[in-house]
C-alpha positions in Angstrom: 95.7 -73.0 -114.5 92.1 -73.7 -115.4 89.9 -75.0 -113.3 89.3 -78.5 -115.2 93.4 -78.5 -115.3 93.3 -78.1 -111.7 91.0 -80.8 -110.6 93.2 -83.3 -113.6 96.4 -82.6 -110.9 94.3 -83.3 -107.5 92.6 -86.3 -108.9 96.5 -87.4 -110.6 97.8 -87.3 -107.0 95.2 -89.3 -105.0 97.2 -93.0 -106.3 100.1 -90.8 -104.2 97.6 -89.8 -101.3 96.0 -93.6 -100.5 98.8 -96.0 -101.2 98.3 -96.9 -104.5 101.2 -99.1 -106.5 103.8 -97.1 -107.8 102.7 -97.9 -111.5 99.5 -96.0 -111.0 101.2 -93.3 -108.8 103.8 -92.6 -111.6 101.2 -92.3 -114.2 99.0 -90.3 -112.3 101.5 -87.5 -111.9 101.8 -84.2 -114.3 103.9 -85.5 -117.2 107.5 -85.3 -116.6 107.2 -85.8 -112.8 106.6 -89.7 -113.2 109.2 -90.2 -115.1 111.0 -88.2 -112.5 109.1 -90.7 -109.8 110.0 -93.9 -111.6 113.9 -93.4 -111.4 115.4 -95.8 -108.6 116.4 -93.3 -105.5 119.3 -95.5 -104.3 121.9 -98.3 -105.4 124.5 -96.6 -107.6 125.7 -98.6 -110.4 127.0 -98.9 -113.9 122.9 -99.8 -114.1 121.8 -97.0 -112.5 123.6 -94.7 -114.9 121.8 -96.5 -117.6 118.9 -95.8 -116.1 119.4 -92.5 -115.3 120.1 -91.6 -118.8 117.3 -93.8 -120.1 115.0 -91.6 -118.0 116.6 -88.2 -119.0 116.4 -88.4 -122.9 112.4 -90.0 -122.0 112.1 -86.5 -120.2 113.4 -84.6 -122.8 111.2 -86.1 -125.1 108.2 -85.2 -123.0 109.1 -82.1 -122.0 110.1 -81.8 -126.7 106.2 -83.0 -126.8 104.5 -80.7 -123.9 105.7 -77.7 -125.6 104.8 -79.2 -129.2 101.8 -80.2 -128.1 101.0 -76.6 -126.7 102.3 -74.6 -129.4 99.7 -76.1 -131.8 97.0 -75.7 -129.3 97.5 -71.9 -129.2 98.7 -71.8 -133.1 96.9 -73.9 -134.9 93.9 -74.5 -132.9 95.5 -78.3 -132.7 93.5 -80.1 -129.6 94.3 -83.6 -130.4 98.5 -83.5 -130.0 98.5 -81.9 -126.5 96.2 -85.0 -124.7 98.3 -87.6 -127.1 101.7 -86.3 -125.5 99.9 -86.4 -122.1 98.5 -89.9 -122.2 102.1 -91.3 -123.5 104.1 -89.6 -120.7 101.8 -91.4 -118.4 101.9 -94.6 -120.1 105.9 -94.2 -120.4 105.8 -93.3 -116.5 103.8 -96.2 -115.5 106.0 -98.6 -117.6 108.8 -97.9 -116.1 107.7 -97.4 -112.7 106.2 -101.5 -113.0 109.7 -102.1 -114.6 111.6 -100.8 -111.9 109.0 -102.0 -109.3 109.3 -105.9 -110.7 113.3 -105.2 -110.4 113.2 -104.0 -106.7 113.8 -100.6 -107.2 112.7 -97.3 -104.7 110.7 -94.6 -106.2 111.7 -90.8 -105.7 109.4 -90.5 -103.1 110.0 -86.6 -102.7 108.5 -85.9 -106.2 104.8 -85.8 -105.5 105.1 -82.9 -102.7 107.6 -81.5 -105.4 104.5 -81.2 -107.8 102.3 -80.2 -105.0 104.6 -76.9 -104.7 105.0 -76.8 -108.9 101.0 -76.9 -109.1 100.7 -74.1 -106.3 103.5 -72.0 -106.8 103.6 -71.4 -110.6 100.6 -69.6 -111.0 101.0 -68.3 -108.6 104.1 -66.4 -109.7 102.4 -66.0 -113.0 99.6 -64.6 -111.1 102.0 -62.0 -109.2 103.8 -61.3 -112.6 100.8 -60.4 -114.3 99.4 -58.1 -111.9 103.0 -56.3 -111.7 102.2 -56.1 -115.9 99.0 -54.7 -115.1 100.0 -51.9 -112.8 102.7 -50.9 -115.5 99.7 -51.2 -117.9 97.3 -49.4 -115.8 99.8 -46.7 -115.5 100.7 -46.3 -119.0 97.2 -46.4 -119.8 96.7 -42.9 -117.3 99.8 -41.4 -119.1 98.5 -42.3 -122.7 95.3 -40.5 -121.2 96.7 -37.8 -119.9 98.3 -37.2 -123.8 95.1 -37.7 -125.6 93.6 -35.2 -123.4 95.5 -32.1 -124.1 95.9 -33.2 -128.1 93.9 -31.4 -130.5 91.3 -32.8 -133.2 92.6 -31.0 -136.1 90.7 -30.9 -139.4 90.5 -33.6 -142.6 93.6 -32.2 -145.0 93.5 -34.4 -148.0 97.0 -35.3 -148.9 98.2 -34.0 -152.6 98.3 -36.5 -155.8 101.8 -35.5 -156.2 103.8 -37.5 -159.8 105.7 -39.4 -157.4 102.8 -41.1 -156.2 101.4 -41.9 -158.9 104.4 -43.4 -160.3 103.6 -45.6 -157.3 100.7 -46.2 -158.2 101.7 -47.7 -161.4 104.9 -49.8 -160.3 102.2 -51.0 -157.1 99.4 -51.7 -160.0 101.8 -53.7 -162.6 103.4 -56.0 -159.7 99.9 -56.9 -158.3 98.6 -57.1 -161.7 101.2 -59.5 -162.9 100.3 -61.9 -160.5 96.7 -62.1 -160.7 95.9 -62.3 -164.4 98.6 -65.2 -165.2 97.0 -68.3 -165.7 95.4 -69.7 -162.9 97.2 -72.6 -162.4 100.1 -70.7 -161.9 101.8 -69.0 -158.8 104.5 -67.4 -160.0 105.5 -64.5 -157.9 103.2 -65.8 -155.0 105.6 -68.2 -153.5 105.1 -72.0 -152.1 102.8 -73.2 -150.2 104.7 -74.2 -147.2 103.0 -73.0 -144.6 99.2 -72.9 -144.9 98.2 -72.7 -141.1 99.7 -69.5 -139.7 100.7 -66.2 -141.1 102.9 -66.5 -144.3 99.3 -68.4 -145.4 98.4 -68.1 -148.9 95.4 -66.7 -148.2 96.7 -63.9 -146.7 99.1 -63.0 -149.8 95.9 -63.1 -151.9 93.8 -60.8 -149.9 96.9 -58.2 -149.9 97.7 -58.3 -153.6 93.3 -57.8 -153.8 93.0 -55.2 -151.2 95.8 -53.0 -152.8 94.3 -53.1 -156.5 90.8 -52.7 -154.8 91.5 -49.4 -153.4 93.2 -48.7 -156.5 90.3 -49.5 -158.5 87.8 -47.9 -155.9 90.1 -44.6 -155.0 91.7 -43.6 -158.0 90.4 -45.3 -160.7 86.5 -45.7 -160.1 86.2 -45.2 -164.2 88.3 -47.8 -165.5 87.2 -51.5 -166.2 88.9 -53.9 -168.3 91.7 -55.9 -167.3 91.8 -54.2 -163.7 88.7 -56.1 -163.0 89.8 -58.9 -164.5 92.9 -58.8 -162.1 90.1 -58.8 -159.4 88.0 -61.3 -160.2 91.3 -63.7 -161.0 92.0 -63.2 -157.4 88.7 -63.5 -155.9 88.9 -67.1 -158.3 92.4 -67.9 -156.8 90.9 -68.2 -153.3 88.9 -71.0 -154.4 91.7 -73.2 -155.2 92.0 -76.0 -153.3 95.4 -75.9 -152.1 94.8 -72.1 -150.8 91.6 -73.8 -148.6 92.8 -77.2 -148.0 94.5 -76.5 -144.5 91.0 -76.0 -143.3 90.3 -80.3 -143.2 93.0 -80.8 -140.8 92.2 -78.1 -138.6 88.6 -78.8 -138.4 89.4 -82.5 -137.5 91.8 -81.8 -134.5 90.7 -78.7 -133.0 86.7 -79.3 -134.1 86.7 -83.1 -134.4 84.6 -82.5 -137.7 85.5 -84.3 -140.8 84.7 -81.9 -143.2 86.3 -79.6 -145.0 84.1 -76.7 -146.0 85.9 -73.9 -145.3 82.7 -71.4 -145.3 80.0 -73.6 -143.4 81.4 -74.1 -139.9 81.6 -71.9 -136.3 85.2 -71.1 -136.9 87.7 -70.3 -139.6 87.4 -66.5 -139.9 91.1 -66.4 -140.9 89.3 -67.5 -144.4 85.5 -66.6 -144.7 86.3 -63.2 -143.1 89.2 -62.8 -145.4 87.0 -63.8 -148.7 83.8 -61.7 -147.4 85.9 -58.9 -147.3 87.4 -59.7 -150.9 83.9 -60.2 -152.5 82.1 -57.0 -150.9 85.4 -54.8 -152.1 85.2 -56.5 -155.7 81.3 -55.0 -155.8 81.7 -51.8 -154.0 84.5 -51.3 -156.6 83.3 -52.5 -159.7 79.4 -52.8 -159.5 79.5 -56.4 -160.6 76.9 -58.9 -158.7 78.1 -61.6 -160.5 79.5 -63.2 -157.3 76.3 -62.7 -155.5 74.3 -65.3 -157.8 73.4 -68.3 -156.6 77.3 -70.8 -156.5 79.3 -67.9 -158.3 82.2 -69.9 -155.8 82.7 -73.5 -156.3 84.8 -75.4 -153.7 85.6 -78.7 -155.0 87.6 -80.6 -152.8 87.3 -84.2 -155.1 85.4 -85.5 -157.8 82.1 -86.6 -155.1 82.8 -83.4 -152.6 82.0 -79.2 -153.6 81.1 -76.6 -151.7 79.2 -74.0 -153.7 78.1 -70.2 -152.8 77.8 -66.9 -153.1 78.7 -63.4 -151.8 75.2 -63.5 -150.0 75.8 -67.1 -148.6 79.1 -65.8 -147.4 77.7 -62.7 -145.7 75.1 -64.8 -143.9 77.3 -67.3 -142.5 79.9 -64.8 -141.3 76.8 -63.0 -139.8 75.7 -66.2 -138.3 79.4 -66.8 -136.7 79.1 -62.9 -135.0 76.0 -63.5 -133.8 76.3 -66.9 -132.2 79.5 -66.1 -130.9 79.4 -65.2 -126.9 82.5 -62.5 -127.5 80.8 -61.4 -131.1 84.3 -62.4 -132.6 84.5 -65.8 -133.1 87.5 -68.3 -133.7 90.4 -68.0 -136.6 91.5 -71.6 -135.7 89.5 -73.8 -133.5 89.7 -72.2 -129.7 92.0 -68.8 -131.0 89.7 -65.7 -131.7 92.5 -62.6 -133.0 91.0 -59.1 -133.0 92.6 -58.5 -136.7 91.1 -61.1 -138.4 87.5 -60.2 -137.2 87.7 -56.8 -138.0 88.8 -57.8 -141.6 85.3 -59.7 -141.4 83.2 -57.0 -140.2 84.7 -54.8 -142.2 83.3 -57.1 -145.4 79.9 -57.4 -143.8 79.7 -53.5 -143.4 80.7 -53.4 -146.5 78.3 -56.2 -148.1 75.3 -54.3 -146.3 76.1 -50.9 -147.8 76.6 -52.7 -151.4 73.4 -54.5 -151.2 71.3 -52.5 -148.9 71.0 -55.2 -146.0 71.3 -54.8 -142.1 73.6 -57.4 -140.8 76.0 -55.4 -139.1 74.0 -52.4 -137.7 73.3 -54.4 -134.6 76.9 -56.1 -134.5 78.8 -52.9 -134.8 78.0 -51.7 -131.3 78.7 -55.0 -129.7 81.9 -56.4 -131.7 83.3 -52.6 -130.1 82.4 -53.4 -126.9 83.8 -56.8 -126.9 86.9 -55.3 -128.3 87.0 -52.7 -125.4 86.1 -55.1 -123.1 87.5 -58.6 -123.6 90.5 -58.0 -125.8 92.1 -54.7 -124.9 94.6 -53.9 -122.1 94.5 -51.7 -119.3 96.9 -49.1 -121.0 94.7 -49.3 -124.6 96.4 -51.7 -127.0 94.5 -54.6 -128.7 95.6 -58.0 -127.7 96.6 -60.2 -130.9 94.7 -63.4 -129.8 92.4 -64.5 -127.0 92.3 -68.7 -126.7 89.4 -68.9 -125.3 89.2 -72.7 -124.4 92.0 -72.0 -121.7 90.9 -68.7 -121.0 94.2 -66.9 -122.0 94.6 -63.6 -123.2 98.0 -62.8 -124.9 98.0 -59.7 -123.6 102.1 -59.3 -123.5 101.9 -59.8 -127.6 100.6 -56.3 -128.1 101.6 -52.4 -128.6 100.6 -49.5 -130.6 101.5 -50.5 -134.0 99.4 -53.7 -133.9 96.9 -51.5 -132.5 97.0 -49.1 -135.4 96.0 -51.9 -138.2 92.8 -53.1 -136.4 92.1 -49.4 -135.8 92.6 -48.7 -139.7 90.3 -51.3 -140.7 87.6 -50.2 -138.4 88.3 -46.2 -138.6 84.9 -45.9 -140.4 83.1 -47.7 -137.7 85.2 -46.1 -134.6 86.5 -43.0 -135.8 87.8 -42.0 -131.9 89.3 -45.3 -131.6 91.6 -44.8 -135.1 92.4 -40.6 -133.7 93.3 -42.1 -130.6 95.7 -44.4 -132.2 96.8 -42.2 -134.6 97.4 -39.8 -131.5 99.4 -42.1 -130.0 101.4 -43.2 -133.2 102.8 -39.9 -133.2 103.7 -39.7 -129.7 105.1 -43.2 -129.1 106.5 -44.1 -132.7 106.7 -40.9 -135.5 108.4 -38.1 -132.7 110.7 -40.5 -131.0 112.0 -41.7 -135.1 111.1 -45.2 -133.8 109.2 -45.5 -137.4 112.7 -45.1 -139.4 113.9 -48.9 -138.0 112.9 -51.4 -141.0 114.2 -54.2 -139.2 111.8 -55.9 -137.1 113.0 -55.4 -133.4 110.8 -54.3 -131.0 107.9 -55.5 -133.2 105.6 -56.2 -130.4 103.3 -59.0 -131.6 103.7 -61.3 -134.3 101.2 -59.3 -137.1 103.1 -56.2 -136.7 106.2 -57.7 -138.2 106.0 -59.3 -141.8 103.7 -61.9 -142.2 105.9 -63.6 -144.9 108.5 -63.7 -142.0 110.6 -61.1 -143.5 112.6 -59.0 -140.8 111.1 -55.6 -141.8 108.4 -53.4 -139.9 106.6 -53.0 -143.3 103.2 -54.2 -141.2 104.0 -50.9 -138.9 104.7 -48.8 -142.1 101.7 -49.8 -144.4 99.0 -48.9 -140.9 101.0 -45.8 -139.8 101.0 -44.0 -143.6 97.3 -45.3 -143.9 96.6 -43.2 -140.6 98.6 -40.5 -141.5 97.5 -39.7 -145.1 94.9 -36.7 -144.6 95.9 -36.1 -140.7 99.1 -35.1 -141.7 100.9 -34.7 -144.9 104.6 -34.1 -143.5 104.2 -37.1 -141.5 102.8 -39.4 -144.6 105.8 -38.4 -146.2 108.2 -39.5 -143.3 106.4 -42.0 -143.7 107.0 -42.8 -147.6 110.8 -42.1 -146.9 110.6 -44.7 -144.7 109.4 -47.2 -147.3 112.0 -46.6 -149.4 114.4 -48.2 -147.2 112.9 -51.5 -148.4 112.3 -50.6 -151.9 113.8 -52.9 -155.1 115.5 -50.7 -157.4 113.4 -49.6 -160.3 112.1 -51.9 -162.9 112.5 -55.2 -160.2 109.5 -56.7 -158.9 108.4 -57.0 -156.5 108.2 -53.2 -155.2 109.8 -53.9 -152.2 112.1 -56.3 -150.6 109.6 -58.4 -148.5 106.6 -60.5 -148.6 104.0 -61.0 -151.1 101.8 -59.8 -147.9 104.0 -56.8 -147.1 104.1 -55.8 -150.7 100.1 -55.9 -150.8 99.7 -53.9 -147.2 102.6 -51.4 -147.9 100.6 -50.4 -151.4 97.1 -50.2 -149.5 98.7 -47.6 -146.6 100.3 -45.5 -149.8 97.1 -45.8 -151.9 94.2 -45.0 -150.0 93.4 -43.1 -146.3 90.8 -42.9 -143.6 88.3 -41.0 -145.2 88.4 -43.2 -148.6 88.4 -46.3 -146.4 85.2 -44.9 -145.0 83.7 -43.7 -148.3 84.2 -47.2 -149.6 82.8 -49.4 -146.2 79.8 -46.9 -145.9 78.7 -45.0 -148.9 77.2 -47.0 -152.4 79.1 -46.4 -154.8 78.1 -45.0 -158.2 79.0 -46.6 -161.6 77.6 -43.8 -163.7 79.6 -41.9 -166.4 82.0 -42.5 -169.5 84.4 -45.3 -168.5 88.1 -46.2 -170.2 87.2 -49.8 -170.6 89.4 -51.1 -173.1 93.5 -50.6 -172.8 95.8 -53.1 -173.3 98.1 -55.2 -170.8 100.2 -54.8 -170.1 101.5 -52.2 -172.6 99.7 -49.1 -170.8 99.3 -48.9 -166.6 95.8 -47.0 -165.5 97.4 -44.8 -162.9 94.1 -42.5 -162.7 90.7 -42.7 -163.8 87.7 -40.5 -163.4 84.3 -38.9 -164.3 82.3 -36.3 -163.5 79.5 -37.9 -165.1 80.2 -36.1 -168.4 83.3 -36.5 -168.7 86.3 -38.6 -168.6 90.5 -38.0 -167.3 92.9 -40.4 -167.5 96.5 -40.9 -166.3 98.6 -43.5 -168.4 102.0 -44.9 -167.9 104.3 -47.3 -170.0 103.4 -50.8 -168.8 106.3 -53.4 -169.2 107.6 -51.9 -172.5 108.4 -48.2 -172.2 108.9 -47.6 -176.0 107.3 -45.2 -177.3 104.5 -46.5 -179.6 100.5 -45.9 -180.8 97.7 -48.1 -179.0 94.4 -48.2 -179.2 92.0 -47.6 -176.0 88.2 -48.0 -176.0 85.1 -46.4 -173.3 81.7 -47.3 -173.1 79.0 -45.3 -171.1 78.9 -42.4 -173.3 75.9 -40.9 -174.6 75.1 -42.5 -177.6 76.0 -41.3 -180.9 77.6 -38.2 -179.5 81.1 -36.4 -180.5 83.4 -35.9 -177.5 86.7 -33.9 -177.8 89.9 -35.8 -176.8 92.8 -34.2 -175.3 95.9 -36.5 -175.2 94.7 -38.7 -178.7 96.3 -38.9 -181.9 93.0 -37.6 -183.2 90.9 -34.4 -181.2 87.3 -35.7 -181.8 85.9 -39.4 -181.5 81.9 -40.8 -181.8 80.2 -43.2 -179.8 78.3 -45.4 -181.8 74.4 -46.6 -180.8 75.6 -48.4 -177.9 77.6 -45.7 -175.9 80.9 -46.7 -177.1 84.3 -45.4 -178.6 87.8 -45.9 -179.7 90.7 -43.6 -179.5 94.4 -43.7 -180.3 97.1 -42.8 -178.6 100.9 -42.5 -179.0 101.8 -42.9 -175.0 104.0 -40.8 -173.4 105.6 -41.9 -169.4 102.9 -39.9 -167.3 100.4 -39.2 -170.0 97.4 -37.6 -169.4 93.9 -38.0 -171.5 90.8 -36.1 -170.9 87.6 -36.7 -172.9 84.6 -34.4 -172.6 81.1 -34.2 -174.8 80.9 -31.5 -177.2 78.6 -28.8 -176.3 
């Protein structure tokens, strides 16, 4: 119990301690032990079962409230509901302590000592049972040790491109595709918006589906533009949508008391700003477009007199702001709540935004966010906690284990590479050798991101982190891994890929797409735009499964899009040398000219897994 909680109870009781009338005594009692007070102690009657029964369904309702009220204080950042419960169990008890008082009636005078040994003895159990946890922790923690110490390094082993994954790649690519480039107004495929406050979010759903054709875009195919971009950009645009920000009003007014409902400008809110930062730095690093850096390239409009407007630098600023303000460096998803994931999905977008742009926000930050993580959010046998509320000071540190651990170690494996071998290390030894990874269901999950965000019963959270770690530490193991997966894949040609959520879909694609060491190249290292690109291909009649240059030259890998029959299409690049004759291997033609402005058009009659390679000639 807090201290202010504490000194609430003693200054409850003193109506109990000088004599005060039993109205003011039964209100002044934790809720649930006036009402307990108020019932008459003797004179059993017909009335007195009334009573009785009056009193327990008035209990039940408060105790229905108390753990209401807390649940949204430690979900939703909800402040308000908790005190309003509180104050109407102590106006109920007072009521019908009067009532019973104008009728004659005794109080249970045992109940105030009864809370007396309530206030003192639960925490202090708690206390005793959290020490116990800490000793097991402690000494998993020197065993875990113990394991890391005699494990061995071993080198970077980039993983194959094998056909299988690229076939992936292209079932991953049309899925994610689908739902970002239909209309705007539409959400097919998304799912409802029924639950825009915790983790089956909308938000979240976007930034999967994003992340998975960003490290598509950025890994695989770094030379293709076109309609992959404008997949990106749709879904950079869909988080602007009112009803995907909207939750934010509400949450400001009852855990911040602010009115408005900006979902960029305030001290918390991370489960959004860090979400889009990280969105709008991947879009650049990935496609070289600024576009969303100029001045209110993102419009909020919540009503025809209210809009928010700014950019990717705005963005940037004010999550930089919210870091450095903060007194643990992460700062609050809801109002009050700070979770370890969410911030490290932000610093991984302001990393990210300084190595796009050449800025320094982060360079500072980095060193302290991981000693905050060490320090204030990590358990005595190494796991990361999910959530800290810091208005009560509570840690949830029995919501944790190694496979939550592994996603917040993924995310910040360029930044801490000895934290993500240590967790990878430990993956292996906890979860991969004991064939704990095979289970799809969700037992044993041991915090609620590990599991399905949708609120699917899979593990596909633990899957999608664990093959992200794996992939260039250890082939085999990635594909375990894979085989893994494929317990919750659709059969072919149904979307989505797998059978769970939007969000699982999105993660699940991200750990089969991309690695460590791409992860890295993409957080730390400027990309380059240089070089012929395949700009032009039409969607969704032909999937980009692989695209690259050398500078000179350009290879593709196409599949069938939607309709796999075989027919001719027409593709276009820009970025060549101008006026220059390239040969084309792959084409219905084996020479094509770029015109003045760098550009050409070849033909194709597409075959499933077809590969075209473009080079100058000498």
């Amino acid at each position: 119990m807090s201290g202010l909680g504490l000194a609430l109870v003693l200054i409850g009781l003193l109506p109990n301690l000088l004599g005060g009338p039993d109205w003011l005594r039964a209100a002044g009692l934790v809720p649930g032990f006036g009402v307990v007070f108020a019932l008459p102690a003797a004179g059993w009657s017909v009335e007195l079962w009334l009573w009785v029964l009056l009193h327990l369904v008035v209990l039940l309702a408060v105790v229905t409230g108390l753990r209401v009220g807390v649940q949204r204080a430690m979900t939703k950042g909800d402040y308000l509901a908790l005190p309003a419960v509180v104050l109407t169990s102590m106006l109920v008890a007072a009521v019908l302590a009067a009532v019973h008082d104008g009728h004659g009636h005794a109080p249970q005078e045992w109940v105030p000592a009864a809370e007396v040994l309530a206030v003192l003895g639960v925490p202090t159990a708690l206390l005793l049972r959290e020490r116990r946890r800490g000793h097991a922790a402690r000494l998993l923690g020197d065993e875990r040790q113990r394991c890391l110490d005699t494990a061995e390094r071993g080198e970077w082993c980039p993983s194959s491109d094998v056909p299988s994954d690229q076939a992936d790649r292209a079932r991953l690519a049309r899925w994610a595709e689908a739902l970002a480039l239909q209309p705007s107004h539409e959400w097919n495929g998304f799912g409802g918006f029924d639950d825009e406050y915790l983790l089956p979010a909308m938000r979240y759903r976007i930034w999967a589906v994003f992340l998975l054709l960003a490290t598509l875009r950025h890994t695989h195919a770094p030379a293709c533009t076109g309609y992959r971009d404008d997949a990106l950009r749709a879904l950079v645009q869909r988080m602007t949508d009112r009803s995907v920000w909207s939750y934010w009003r509400r949450e400001n007014r009852w855990g911040m008391l602010r009115g408005s409902p900006d979902p960029i400008g305030g001290p918390a809110n991370v489960m959004y700003s860090g979400y889009l930062l990280l969105m709008l730095s991947a879009y650049r690093q990935a496609t070289g477009d600024d576009s969303f850096d100029q001045p209110g390239a993102l419009r909020f409009r919540w009503d025809d007199d209210t809009e928010f407007a700014y950019s990717h630098t705005d963005i940037a600023e004010r999550v930089s702001a919210n870091f450095q303000r903060s007194p643990l460096v992460l700062w609050p998803c809801e109002p009050g709540l700070v979770f370890p994931f969410c911030n490290a999905v932000a610093l991984a977008g302001l990393r990210m935004y300084d190595t796009a742009t050449g800025t320094r926000h982060a360079e500072a930050l980095v060193p302290r966010f991981l000693q905050r993580l060490r320090t204030e959010f990590t358990a005595p046998d190494g796991d990361i906690c999910t959530f800290q509320a810091t208005r009560f000071g509570i840690t949830a540190r029995s919501a944790r284990g190694i496979t939550n651990t592994a996603q917040i170690a993924a995310l910040l494996s360029p930044l801490d590479p000895d934290f993500a071998w240590r967790t990878w290390r430990l993956l292996l030894a906890e979860e991969l050798l004991p064939g704990r990874y095979t289970r799809t269901d969700r037992a044993g999950s041991p915090a609620p991101t590990d599991a399905d965000w949708g609120g699917g019963s899979n593990r596909a959270n633990a899957l999608a982190w664990s093959m992200f770690l794996a992939r260039g530490r250890d082939e085999s193991w990635f594909r375990a891994l894979r085989e893994a997966a494929r317990a919750l894949e659709n059969p072919p040609g149904e979307q989505p890929p797998y059978r769970a959520s939007v969000h699982a879909n999105g993660v699940l694609g991200t750990g089969l797409l991309t690695d460590e060491n791409a992860w890295r190249c993409m957080l730390l290292t400027p990309a380059r735009h240089a070089g012929p690109r395949l700009a032009e291909a039409p969607w969704p009649d032909i999937t980009v499964v692989t695209a690259t240059t050398d500078g000179r030259s350009h290879h593709a890998v196409l599949h069938p899009g939607t309709d796999t029959a075989p027919r001719r299409h027409r593709l276009g690049y820009d970025h060549l040398v101008p006026n220059t004759t390239y040969t084309v291997r792959g084409a219905t033609a084996p020479e094509t000219t770029s015109n003045a402005h760098g550009r050409a058009v070849v033909e194709v009659d597409l075959q499933p897994h077809h590969h075209l390679h473009l080079t100058p000639n000498p």
